[in-house]
C-alpha positions in Angstrom: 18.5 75.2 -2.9 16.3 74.1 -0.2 13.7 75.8 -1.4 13.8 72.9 -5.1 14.1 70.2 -2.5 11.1 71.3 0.0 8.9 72.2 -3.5 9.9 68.9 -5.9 7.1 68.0 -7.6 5.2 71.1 -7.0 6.7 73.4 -9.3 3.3 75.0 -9.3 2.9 75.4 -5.7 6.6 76.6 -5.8 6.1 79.6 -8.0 2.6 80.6 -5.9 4.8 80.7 -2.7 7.2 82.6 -4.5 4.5 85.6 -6.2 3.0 85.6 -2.5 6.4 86.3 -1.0 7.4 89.1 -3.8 4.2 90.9 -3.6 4.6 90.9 0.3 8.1 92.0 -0.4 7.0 94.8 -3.0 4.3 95.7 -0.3 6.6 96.0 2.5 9.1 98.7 -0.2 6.2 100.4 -0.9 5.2 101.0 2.9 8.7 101.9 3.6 8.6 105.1 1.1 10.9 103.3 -1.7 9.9 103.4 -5.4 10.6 99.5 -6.1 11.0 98.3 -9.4 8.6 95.5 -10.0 10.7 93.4 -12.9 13.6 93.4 -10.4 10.9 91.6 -7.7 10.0 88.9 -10.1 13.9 88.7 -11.3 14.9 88.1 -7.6 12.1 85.7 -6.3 11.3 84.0 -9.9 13.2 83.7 -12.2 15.8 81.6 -10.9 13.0 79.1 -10.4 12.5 78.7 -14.4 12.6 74.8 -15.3 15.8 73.4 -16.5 17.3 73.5 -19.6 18.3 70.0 -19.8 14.9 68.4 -19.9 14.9 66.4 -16.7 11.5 66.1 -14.9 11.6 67.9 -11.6 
């Protein structure tokens, strides 16, 4: 989870870096002749990034 530690406090900033990085990623299917799925993208680069359930600040 380098990616929490390098982003703490930026949760914001965090979830830019990751859209940039799945649209890129979605870009770079796309150019390749693959029919990508976009809610598998933002599973995969986002949603693991969702705050915490047990309330602690980041």
């Amino acid at each position: 989870m380098l990616v929490l530690a390098r982003w703490r406090g930026d949760r914001v900033g965090m979830l830019v870096m990751l859209t940039t990085l799945a649209c890129e990623a979605f870009a770079d299917a796309l150019k390749l002749g693959l029919r990508p799925d976009p809610a598998v993208y933002v599973a995969r680069f986002l949603e693991w990034a969702r705050p915490r359930s047990d309330n602690r600040a980041d």
